[in-house]
OpenMM code with the backbone's topology and positions (N, CA, C; nanometers):
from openmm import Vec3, app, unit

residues = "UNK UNK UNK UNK UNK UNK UNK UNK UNK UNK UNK UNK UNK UNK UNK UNK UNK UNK UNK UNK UNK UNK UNK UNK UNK UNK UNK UNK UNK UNK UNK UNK UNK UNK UNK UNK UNK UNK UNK UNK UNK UNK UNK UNK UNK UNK UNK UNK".split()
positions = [
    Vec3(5.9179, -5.8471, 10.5092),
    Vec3(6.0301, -5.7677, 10.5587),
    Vec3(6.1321, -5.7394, 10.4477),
    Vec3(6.1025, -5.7975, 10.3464),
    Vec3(6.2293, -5.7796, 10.2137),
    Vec3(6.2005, -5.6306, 10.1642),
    Vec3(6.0642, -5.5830, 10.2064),
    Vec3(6.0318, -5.4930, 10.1045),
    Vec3(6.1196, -5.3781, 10.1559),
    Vec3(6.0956, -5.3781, 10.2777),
    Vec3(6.1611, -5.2600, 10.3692),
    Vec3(6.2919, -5.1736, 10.3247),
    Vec3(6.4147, -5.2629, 10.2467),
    Vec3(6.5220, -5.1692, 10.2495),
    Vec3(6.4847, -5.1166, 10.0766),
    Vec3(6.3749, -5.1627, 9.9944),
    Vec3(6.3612, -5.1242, 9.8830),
    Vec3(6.3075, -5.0079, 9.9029),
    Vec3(6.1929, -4.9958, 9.9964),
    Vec3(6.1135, -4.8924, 9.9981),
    Vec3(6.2002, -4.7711, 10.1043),
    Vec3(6.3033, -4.8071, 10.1653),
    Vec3(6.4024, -4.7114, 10.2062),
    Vec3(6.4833, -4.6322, 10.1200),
    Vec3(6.5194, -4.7556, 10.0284),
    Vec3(6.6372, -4.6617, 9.9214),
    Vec3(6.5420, -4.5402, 9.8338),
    Vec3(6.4204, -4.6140, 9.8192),
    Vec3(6.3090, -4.5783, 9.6933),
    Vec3(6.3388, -4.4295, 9.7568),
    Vec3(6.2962, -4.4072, 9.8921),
    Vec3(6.2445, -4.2970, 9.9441),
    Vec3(6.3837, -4.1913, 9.9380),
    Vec3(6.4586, -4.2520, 9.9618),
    Vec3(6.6090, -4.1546, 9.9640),
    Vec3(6.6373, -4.1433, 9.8307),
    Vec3(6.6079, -4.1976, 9.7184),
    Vec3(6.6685, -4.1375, 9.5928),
    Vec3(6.5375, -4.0306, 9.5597),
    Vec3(6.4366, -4.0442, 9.6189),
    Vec3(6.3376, -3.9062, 9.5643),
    Vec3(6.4329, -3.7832, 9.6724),
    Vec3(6.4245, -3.8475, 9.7832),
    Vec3(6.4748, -3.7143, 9.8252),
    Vec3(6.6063, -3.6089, 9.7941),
    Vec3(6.6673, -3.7192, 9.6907),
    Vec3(6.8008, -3.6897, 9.6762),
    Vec3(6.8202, -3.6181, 9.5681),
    Vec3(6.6686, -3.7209, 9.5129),
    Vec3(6.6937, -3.5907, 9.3747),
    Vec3(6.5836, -3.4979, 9.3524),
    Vec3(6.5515, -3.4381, 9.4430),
    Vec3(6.4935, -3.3002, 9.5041),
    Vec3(6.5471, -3.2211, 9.5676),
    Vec3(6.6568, -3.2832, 9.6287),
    Vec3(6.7595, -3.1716, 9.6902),
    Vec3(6.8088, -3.1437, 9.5388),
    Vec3(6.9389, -3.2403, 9.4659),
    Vec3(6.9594, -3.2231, 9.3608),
    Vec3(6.8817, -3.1151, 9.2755),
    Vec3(6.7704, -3.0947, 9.2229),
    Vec3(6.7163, -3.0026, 9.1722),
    Vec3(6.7097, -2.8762, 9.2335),
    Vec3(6.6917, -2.8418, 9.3674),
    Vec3(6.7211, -2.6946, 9.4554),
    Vec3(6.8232, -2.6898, 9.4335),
    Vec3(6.9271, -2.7768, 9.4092),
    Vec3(7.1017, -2.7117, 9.3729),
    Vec3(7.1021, -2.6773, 9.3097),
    Vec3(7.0209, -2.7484, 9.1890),
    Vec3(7.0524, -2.7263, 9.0169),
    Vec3(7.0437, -2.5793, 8.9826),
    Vec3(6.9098, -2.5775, 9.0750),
    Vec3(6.8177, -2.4405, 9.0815),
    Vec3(6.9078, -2.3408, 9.0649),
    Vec3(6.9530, -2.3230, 9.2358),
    Vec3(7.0521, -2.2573, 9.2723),
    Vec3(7.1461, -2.1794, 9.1934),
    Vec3(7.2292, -2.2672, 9.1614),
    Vec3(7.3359, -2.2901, 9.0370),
    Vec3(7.3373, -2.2113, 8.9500),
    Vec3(7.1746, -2.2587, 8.8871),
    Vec3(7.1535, -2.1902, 8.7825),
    Vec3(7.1400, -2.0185, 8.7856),
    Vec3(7.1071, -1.9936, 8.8951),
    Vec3(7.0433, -1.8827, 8.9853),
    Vec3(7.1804, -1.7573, 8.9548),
    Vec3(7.2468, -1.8170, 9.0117),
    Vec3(7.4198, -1.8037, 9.0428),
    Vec3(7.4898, -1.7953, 8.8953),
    Vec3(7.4928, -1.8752, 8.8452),
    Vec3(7.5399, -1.8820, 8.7143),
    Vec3(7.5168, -1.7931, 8.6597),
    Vec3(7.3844, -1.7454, 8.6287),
    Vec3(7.3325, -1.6623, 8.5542),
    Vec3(7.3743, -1.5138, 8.5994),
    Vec3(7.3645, -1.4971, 8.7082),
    Vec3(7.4414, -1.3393, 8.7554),
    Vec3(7.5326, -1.3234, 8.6891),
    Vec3(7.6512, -1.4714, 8.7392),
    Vec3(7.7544, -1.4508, 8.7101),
    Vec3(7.7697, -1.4098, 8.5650),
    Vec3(7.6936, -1.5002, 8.4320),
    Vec3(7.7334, -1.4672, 8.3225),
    Vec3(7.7104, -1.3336, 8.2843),
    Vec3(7.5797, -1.2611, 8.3358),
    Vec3(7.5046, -1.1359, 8.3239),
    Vec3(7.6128, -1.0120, 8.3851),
    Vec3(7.7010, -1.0660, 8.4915),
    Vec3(7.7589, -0.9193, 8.5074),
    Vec3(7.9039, -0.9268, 8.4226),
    Vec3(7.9197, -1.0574, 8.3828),
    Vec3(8.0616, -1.1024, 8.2555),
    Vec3(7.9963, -1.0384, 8.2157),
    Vec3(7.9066, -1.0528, 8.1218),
    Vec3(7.8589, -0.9417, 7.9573),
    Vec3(7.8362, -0.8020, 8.0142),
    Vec3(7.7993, -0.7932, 8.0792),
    Vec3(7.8201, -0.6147, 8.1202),
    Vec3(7.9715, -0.5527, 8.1183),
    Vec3(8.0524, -0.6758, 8.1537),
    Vec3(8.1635, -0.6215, 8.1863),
    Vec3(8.2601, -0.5912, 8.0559),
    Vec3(8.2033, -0.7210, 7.9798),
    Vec3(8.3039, -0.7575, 7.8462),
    Vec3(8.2370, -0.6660, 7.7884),
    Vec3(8.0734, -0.5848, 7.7737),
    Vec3(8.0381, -0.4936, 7.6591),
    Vec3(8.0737, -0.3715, 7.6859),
    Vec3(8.1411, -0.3268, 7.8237),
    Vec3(8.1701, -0.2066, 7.8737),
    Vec3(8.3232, -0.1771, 7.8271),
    Vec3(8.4090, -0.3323, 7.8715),
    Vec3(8.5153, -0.3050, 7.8083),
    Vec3(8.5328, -0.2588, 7.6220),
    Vec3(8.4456, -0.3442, 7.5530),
    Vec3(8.4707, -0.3458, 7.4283),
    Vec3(8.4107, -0.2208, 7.4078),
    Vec3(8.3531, -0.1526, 7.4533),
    Vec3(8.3198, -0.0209, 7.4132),
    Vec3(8.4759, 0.0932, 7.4026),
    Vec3(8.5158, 0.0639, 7.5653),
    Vec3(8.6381, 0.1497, 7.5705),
    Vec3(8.7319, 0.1873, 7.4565),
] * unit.nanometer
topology = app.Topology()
chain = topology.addChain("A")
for resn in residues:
    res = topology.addResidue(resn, chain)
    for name in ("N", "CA", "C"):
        topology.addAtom(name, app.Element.getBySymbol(name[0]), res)
């Protein structure tokens, strides 16, 4: 019965850091727009 809360936590830190990574994902997902429509914006201005 000792093993039980090891093999509980075991199981919740995989899951945790698999959610963790779909965020990361995410994030990154997001981020990247964001920086992509900054440089459109900053190369449109610096053109002006």
């Amino acid at each position: 019965m000792a093993l039980q809360p090891d093999y509980r936590r075991f199981v919740g830190e995989i899951v945790a850091i698999r959610n963790a990574k779909s965020i990361v994902r995410r994030l990154d997902r997001t981020a990247g727009t964001l920086v992509l429509s900054w440089l459109r914006s900053a190369s449109s201005a610096r053109r002006r």
